[in-house]
LOTORDO-136743 format. One record per residue: residue number from 1; residue in three letters; x, y, z of N, C-alpha, C, O, CB in turn. Coordinates in nm, 2 decimals. Glycine has a CB too. Example, Ala and Ser with C-alpha at 12.3 -4.5 7.8 and 13.67 -1.06 7.14 Angstrom:
<atoms>
1	ala	1.32	-0.57	0.78	1.23	-0.45	0.78	1.32	-0.33	0.78	1.42	-0.33	0.85	1.13	-0.45	0.90
2	ser	1.28	-0.22	0.71	1.37	-0.11	0.71	1.29	0.00	0.79	1.34	0.11	0.80	1.41	-0.06	0.57
</atoms>
This chain:
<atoms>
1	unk	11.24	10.21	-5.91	11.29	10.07	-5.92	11.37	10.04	-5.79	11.43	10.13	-5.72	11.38	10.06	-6.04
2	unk	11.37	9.91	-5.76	11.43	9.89	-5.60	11.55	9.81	-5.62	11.54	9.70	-5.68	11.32	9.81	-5.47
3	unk	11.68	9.87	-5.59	11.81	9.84	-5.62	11.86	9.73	-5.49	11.83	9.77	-5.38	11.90	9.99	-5.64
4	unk	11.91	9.64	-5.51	11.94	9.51	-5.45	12.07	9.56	-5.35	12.18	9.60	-5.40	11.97	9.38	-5.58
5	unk	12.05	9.55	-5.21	12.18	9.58	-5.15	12.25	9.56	-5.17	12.23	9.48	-5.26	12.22	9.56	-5.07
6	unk	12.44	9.58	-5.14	12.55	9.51	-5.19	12.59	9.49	-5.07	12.57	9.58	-4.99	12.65	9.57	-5.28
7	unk	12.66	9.33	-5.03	12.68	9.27	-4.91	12.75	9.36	-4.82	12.75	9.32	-4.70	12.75	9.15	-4.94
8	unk	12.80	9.49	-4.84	12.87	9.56	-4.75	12.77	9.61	-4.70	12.74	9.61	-4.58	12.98	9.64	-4.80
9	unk	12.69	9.68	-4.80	12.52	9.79	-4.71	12.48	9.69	-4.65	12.43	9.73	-4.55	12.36	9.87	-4.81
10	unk	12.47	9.57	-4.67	12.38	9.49	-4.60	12.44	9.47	-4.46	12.38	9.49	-4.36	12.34	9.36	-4.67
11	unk	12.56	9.45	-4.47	12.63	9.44	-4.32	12.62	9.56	-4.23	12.58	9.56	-4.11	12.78	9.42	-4.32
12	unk	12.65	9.69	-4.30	12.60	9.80	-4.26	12.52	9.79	-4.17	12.53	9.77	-4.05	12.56	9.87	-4.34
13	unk	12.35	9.81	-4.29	12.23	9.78	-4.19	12.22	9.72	-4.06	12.15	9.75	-3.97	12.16	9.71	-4.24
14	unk	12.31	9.59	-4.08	12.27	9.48	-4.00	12.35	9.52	-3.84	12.31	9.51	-3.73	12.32	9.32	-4.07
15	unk	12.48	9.57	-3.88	12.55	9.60	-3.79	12.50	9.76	-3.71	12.54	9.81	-3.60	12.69	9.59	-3.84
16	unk	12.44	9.82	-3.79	12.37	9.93	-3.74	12.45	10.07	-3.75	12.41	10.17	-3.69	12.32	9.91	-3.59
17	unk	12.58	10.08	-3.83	12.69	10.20	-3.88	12.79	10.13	-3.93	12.82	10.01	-3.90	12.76	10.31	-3.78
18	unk	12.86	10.25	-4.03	12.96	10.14	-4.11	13.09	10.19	-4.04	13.12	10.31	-4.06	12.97	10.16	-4.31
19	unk	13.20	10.10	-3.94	13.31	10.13	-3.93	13.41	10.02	-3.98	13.41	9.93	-4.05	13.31	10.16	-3.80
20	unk	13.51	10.09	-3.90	13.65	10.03	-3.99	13.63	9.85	-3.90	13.62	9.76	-3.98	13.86	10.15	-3.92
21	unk	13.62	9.82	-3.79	13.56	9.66	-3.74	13.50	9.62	-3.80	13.53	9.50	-3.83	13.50	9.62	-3.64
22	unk	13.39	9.68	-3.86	13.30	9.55	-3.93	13.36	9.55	-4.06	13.35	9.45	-4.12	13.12	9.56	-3.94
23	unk	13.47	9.69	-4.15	13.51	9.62	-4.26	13.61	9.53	-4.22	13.62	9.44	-4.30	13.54	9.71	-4.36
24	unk	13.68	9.53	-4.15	13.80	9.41	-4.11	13.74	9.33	-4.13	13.76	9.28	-4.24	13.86	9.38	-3.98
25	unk	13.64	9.26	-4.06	13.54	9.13	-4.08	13.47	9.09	-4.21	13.44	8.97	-4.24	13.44	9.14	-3.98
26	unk	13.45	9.21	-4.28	13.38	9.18	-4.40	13.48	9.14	-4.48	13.47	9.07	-4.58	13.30	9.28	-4.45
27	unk	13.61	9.20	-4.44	13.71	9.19	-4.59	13.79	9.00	-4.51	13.84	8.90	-4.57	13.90	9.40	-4.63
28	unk	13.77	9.01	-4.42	13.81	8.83	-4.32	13.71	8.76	-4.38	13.74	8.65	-4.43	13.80	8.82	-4.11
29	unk	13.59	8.79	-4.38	13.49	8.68	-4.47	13.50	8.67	-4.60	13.48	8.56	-4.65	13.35	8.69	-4.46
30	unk	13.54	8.79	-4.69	13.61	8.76	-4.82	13.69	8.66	-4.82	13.67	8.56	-4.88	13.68	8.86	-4.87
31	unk	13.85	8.69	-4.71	13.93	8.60	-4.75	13.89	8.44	-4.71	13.92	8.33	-4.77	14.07	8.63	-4.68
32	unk	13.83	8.45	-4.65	13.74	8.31	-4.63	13.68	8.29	-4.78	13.73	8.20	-4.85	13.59	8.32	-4.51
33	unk	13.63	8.34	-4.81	13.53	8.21	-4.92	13.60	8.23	-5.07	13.57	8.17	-5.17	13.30	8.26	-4.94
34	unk	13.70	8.34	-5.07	13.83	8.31	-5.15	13.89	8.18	-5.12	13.89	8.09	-5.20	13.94	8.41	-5.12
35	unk	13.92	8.17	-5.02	13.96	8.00	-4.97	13.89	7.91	-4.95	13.95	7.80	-4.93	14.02	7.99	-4.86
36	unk	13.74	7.92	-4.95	13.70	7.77	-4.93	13.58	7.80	-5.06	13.50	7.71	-5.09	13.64	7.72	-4.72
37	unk	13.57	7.87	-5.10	13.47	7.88	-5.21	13.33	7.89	-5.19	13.25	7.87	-5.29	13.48	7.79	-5.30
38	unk	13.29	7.91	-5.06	13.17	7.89	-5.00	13.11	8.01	-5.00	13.18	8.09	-4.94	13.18	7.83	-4.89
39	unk	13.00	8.05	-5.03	12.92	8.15	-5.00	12.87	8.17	-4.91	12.97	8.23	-4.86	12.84	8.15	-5.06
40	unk	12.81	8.16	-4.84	12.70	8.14	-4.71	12.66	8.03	-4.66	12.68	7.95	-4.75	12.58	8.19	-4.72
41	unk	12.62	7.99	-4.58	12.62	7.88	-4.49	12.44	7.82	-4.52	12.35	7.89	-4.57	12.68	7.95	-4.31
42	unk	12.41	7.70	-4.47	12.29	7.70	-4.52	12.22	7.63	-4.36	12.14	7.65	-4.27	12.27	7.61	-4.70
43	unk	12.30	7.54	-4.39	12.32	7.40	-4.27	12.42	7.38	-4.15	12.42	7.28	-4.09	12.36	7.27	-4.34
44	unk	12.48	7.48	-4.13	12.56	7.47	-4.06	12.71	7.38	-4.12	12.79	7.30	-4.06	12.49	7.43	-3.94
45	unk	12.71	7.41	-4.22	12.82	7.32	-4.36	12.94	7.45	-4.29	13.05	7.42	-4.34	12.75	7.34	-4.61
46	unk	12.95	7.56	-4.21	13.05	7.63	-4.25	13.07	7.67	-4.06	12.99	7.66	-3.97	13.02	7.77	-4.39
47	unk	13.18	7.70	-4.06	13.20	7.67	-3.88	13.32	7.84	-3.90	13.40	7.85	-3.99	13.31	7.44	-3.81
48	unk	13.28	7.94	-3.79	13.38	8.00	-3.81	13.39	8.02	-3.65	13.29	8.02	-3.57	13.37	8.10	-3.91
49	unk	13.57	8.04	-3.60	13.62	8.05	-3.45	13.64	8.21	-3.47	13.72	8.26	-3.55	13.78	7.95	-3.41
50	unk	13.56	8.29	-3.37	13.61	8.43	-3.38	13.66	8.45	-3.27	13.59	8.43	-3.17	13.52	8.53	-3.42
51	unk	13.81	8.51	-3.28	13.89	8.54	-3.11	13.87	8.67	-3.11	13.98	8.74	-3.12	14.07	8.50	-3.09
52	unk	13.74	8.74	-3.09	13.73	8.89	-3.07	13.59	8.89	-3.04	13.51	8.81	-3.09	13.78	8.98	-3.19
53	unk	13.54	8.99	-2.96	13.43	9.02	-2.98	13.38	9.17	-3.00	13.31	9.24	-2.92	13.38	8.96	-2.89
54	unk	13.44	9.22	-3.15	13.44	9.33	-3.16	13.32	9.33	-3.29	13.23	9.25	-3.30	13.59	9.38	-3.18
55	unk	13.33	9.43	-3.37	13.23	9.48	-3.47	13.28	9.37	-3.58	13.19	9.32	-3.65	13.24	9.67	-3.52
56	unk	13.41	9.32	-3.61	13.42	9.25	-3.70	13.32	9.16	-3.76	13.27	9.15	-3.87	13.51	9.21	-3.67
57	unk	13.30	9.04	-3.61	13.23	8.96	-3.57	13.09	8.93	-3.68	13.07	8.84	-3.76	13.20	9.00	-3.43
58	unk	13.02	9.07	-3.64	12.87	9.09	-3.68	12.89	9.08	-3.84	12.79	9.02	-3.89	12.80	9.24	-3.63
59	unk	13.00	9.13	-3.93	13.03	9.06	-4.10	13.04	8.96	-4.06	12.93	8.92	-4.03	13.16	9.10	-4.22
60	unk	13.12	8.88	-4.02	13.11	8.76	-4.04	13.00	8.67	-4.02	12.98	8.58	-4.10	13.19	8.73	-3.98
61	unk	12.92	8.68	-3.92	12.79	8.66	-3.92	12.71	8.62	-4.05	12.67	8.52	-4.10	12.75	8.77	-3.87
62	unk	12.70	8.83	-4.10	12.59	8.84	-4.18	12.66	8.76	-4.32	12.58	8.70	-4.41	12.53	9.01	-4.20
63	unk	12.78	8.76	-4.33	12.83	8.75	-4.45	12.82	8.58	-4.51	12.77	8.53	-4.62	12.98	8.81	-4.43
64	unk	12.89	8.52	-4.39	12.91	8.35	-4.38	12.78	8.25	-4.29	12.76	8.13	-4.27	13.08	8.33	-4.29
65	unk	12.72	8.37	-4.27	12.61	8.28	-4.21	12.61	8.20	-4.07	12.53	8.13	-4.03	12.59	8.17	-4.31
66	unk	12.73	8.24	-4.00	12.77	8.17	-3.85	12.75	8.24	-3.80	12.79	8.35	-3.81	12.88	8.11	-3.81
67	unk	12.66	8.15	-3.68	12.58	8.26	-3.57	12.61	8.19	-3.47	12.66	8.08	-3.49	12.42	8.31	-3.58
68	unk	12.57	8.23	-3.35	12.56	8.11	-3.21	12.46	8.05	-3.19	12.44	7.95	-3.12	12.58	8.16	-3.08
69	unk	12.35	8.15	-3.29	12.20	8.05	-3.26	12.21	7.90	-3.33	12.15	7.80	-3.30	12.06	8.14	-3.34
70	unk	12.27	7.93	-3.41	12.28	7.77	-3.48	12.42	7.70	-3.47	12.47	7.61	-3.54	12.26	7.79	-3.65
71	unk	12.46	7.78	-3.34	12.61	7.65	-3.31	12.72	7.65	-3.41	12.81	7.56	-3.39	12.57	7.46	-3.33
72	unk	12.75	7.75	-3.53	12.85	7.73	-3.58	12.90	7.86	-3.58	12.96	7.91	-3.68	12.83	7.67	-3.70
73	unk	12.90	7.92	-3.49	12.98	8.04	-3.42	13.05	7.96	-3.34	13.02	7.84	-3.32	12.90	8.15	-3.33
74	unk	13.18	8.04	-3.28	13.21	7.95	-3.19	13.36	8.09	-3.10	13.48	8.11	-3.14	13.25	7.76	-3.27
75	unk	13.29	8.15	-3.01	13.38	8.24	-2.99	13.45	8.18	-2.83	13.40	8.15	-2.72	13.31	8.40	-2.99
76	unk	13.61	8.21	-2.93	13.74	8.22	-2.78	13.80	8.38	-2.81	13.87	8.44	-2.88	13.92	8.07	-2.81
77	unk	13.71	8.43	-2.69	13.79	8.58	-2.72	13.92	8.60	-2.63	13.93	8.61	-2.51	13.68	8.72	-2.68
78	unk	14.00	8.59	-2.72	14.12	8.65	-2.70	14.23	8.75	-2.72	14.36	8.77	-2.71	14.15	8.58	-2.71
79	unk	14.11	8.82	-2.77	14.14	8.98	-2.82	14.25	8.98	-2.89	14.35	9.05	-2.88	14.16	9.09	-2.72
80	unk	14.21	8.87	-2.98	14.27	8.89	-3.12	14.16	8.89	-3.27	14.06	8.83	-3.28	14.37	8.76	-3.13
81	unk	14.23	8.99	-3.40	14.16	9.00	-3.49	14.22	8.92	-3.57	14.30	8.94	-3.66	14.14	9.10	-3.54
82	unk	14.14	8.74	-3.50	14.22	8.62	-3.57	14.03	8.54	-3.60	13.93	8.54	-3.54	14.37	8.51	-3.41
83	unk	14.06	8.49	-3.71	13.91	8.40	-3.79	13.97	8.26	-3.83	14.07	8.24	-3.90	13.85	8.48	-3.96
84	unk	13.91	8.18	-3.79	13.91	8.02	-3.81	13.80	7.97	-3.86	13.70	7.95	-3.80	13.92	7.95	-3.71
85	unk	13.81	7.95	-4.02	13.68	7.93	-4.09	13.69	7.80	-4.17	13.77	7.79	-4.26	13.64	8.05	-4.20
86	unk	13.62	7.70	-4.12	13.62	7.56	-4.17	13.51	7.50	-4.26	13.39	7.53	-4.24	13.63	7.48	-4.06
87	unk	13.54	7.43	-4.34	13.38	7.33	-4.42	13.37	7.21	-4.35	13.47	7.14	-4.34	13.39	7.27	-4.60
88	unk	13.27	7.19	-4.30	13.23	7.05	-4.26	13.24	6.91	-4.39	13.26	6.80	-4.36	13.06	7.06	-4.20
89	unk	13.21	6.96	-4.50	13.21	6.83	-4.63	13.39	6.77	-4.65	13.42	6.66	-4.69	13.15	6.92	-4.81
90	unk	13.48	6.89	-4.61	13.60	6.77	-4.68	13.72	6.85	-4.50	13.84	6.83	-4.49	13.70	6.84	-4.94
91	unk	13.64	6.92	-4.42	13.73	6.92	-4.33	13.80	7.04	-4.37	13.90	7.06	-4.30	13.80	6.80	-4.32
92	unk	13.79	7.09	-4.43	13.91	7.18	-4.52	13.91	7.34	-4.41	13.79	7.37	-4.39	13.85	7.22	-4.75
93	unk	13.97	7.40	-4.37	13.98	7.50	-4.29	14.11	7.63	-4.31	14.23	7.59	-4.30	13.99	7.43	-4.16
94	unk	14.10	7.73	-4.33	14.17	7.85	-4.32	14.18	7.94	-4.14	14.10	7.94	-4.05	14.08	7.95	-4.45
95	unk	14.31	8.00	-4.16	14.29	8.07	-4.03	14.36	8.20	-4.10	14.46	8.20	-4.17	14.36	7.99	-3.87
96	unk	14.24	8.32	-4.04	14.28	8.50	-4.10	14.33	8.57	-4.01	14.25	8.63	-3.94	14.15	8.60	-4.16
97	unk	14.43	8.58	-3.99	14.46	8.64	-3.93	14.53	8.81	-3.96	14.62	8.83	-4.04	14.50	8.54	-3.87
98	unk	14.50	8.88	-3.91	14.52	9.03	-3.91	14.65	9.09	-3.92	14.65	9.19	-3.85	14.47	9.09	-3.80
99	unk	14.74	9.08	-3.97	14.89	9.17	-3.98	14.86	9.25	-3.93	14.74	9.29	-3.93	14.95	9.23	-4.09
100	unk	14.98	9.30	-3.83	14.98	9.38	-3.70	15.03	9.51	-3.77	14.98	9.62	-3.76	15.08	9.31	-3.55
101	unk	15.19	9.46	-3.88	15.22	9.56	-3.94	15.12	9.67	-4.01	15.12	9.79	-4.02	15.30	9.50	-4.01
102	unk	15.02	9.55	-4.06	14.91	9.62	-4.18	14.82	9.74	-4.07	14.78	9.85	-4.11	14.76	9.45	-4.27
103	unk	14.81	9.71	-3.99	14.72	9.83	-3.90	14.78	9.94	-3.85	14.74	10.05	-3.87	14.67	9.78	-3.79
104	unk	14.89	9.87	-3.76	15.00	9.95	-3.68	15.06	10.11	-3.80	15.07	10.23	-3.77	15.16	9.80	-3.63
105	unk	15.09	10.04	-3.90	15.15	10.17	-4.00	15.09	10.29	-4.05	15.15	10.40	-4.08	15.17	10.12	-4.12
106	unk	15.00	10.26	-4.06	14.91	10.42	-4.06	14.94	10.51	-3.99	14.97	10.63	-4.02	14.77	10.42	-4.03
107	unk	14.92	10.48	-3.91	14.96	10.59	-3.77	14.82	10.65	-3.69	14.72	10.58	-3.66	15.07	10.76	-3.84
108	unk	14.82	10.78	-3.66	14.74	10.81	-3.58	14.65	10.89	-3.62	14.53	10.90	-3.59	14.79	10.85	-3.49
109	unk	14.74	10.96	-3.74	14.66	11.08	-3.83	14.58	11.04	-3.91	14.53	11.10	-4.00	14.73	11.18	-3.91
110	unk	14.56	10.88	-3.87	14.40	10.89	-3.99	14.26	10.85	-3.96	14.23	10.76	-3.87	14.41	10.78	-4.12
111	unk	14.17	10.92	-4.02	14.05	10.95	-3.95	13.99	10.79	-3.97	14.05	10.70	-4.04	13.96	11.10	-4.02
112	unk	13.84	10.77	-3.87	13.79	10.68	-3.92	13.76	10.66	-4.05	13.80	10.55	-4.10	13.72	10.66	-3.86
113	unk	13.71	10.72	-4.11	13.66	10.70	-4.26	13.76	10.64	-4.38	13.75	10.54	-4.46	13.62	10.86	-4.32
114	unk	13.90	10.76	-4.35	14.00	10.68	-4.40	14.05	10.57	-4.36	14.10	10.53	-4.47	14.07	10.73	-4.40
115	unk	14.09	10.47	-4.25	14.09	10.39	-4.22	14.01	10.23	-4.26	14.04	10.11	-4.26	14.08	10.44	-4.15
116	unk	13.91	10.31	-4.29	13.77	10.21	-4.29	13.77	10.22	-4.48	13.74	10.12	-4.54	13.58	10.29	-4.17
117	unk	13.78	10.32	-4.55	13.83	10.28	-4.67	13.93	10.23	-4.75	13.93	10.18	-4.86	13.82	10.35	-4.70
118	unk	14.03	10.25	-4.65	14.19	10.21	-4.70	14.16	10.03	-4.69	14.20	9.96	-4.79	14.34	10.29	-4.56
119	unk	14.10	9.97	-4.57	14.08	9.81	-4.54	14.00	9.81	-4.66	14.05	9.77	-4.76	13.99	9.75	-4.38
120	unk	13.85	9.85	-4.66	13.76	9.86	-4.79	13.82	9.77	-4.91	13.78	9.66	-4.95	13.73	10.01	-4.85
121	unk	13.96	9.88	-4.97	13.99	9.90	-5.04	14.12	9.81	-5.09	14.16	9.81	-5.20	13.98	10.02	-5.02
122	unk	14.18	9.74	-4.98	14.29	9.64	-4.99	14.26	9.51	-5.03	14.15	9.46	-5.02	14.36	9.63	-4.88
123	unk	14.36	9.46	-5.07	14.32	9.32	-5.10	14.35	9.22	-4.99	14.45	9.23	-4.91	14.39	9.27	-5.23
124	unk	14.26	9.13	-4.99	14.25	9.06	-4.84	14.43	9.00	-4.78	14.48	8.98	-4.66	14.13	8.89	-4.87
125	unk	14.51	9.00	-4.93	14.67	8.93	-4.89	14.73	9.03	-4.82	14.80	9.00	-4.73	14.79	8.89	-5.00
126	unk	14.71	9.18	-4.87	14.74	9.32	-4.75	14.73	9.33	-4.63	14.82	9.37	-4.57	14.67	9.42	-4.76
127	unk	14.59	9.26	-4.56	14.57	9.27	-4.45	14.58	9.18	-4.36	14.59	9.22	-4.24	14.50	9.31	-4.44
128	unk	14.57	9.03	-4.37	14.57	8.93	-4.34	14.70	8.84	-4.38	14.75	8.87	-4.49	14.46	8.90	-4.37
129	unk	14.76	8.71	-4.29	14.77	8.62	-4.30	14.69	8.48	-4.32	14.63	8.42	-4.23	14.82	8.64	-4.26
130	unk	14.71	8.44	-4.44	14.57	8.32	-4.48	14.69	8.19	-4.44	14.81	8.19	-4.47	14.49	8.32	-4.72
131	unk	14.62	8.08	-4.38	14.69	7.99	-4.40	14.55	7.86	-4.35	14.45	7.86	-4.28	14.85	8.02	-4.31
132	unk	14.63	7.77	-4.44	14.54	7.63	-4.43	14.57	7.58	-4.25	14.68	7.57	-4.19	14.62	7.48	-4.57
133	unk	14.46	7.55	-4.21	14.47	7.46	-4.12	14.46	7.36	-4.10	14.40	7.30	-4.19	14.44	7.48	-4.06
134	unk	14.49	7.27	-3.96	14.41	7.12	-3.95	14.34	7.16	-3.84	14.41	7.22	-3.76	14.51	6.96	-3.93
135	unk	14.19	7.13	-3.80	14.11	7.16	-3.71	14.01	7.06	-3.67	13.95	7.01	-3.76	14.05	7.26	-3.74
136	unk	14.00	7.03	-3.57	13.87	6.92	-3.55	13.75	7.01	-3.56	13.74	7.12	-3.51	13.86	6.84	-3.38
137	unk	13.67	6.97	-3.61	13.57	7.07	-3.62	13.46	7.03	-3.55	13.43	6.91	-3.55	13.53	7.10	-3.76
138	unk	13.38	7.11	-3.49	13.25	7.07	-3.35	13.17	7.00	-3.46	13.17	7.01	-3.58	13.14	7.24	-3.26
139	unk	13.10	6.88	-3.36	12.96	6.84	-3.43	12.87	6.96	-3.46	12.90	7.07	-3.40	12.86	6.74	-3.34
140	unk	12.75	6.94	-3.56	12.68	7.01	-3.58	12.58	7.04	-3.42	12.58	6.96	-3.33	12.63	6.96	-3.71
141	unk	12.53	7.12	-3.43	12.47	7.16	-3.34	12.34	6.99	-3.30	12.27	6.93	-3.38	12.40	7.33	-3.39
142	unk	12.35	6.98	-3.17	12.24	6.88	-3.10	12.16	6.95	-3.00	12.20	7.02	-2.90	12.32	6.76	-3.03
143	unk	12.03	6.93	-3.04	11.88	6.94	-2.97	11.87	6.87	-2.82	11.84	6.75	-2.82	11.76	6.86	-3.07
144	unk	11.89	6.93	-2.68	11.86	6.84	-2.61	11.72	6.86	-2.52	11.66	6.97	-2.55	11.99	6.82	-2.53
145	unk	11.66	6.78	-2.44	11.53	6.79	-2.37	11.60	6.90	-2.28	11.72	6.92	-2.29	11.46	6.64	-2.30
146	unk	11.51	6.97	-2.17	11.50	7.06	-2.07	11.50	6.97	-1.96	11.50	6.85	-1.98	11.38	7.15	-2.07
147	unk	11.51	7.06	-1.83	11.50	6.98	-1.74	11.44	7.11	-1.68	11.46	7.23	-1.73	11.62	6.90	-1.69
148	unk	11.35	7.08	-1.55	11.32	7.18	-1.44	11.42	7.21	-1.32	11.44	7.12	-1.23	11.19	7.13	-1.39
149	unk	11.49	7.34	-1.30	11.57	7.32	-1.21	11.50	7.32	-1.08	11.40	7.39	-1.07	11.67	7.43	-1.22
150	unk	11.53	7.26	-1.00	11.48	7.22	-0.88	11.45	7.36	-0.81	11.33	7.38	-0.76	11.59	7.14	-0.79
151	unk	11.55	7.47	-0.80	11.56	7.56	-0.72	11.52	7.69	-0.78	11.49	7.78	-0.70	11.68	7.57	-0.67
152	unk	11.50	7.73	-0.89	11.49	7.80	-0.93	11.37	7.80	-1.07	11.35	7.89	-1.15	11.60	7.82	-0.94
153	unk	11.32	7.68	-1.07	11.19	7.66	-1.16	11.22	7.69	-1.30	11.12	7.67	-1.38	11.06	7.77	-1.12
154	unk	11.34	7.74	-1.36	11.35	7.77	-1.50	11.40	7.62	-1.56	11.46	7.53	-1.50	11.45	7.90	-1.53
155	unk	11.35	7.61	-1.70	11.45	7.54	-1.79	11.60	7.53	-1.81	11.67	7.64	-1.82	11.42	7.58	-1.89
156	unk	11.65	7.41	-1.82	11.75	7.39	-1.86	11.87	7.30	-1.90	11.90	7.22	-1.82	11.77	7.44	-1.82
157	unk	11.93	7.31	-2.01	11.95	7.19	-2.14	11.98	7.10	-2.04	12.04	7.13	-1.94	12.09	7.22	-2.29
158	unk	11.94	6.96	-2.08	12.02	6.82	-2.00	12.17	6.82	-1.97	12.21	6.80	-1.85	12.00	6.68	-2.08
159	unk	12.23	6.83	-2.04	12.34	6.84	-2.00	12.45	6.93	-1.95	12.57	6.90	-1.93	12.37	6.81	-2.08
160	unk	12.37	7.09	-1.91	12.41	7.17	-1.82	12.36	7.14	-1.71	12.39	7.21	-1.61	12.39	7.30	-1.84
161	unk	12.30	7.08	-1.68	12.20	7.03	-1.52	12.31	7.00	-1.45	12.41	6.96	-1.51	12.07	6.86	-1.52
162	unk	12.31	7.02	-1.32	12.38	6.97	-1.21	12.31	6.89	-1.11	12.18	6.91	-1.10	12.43	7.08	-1.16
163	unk	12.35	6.82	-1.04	12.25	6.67	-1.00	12.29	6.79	-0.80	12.40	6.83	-0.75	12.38	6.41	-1.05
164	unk	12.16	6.79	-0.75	12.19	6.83	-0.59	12.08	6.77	-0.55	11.97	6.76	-0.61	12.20	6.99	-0.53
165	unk	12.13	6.69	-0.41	12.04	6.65	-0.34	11.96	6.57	-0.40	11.85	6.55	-0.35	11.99	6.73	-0.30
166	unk	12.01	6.51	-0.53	11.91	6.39	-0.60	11.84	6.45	-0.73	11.80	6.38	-0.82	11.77	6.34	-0.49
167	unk	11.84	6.58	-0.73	11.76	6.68	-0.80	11.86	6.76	-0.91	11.97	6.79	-0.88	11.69	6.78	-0.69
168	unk	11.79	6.78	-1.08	11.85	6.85	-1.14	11.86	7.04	-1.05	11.79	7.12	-0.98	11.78	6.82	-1.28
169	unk	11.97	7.03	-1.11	11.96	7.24	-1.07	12.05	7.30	-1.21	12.15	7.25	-1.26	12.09	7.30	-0.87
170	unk	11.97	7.43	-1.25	12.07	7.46	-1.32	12.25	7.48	-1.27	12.30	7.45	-1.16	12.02	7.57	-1.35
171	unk	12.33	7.54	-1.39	12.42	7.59	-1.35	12.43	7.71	-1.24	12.52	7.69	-1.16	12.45	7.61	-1.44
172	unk	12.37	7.82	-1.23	12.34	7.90	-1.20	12.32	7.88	-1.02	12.39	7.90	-0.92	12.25	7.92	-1.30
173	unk	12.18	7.82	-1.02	12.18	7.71	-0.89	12.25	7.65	-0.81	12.24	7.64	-0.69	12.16	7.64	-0.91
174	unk	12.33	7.58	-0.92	12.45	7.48	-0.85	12.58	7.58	-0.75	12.64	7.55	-0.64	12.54	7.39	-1.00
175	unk	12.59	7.70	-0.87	12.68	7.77	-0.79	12.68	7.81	-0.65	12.77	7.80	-0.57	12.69	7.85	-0.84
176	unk	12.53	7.86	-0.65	12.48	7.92	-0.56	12.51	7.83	-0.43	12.55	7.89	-0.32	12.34	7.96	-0.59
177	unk	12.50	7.68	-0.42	12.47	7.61	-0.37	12.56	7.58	-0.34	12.54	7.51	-0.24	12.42	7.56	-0.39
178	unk	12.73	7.58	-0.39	12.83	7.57	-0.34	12.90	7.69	-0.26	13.01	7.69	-0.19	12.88	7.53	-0.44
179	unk	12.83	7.79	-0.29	12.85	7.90	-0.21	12.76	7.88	-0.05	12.80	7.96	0.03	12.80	8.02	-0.29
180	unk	12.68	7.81	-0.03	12.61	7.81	0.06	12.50	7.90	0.02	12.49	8.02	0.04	12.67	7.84	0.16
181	unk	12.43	7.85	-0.03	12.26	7.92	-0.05	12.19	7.85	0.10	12.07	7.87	0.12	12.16	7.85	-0.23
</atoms>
């Protein structure tokens, strides 16, 4: 008989080993949909700000459904284990942020496993501070046409184009071109 993952194996999988980062993030997407009651994302209905770009990240992802491919990712890494998770239907938004105390106290003598069970194993008010926010929240993701960069023959979105010499150029391009290409 084939037994149905539990959202933690599934992050596992997805993240490719189970450490103590991605449970931080899995137990940060708990406290999320503790607070906004949302399951997974369908439409881009759920917007989360991740200021890290560590293993956490990838639960949150698999968990809430925000990715960058669909624009409702939205990373300021500032190497913090801080989450900003908003609903687009009433505006309503939480920010998780990580108690420094909650990590720092363990100390040194504990192995990964323990570590990564002890987070497992806490309740999200243990490790985090939850608090309501007020946030403008990004439009949903917009589709734009391509353009041909002049200099470099690739695609690229209309509104990264840079105008030289009359001519779109990528970003990329443009630099170059202020450098003296």
């Amino acid at each position: 008989m084939c037994m149905e993952k539990t959202p933690w194996e599934q992050a596992v999988d997805f993240h490719g080993h189970a450490c103590p980062g991605l449970a931080l993030g899995f137990k940060a997407a708990e406290a999320a949909i503790r607070a906004l009651g949302q399951v997974r994302d369908t439409d881009e209905e759920i917007i989360a700000i991740v200021e890290n770009d560590s293993c956490a990240v990838d639960a949150i992802q698999l968990i809430l459904g925000c990715t960058a491919g669909k624009g409702n990712m939205i990373f300021r890494n500032n190497g913090k284990q801080v989450y900003t998770v908003g609903r687009r239907k009433d505006d309503k938004a939480v920010r998780i942020s990580l108690k420094y105390e909650t990590m720092s106290a363990a100390g040194t003598d504990e192995t990964r496993e323990e570590k990564m069970s002890r987070i497992l194993n806490a309740g999200v008010d243990e490790l985090f501070d939850i608090k309501e926010v007020s946030i403008d929240l990004p439009r949903k993701a917009a589709v734009f046409k391509s353009l041909k960069c002049a200099r470099c023959g690739e695609g690229v979105m209309e509104p990264k184009a840079r105008i030289r010499d009359g001519e779109p150029v990528c970003p990329d391009c443009f630099e170059d071109y202020t450098r003296g290409w």
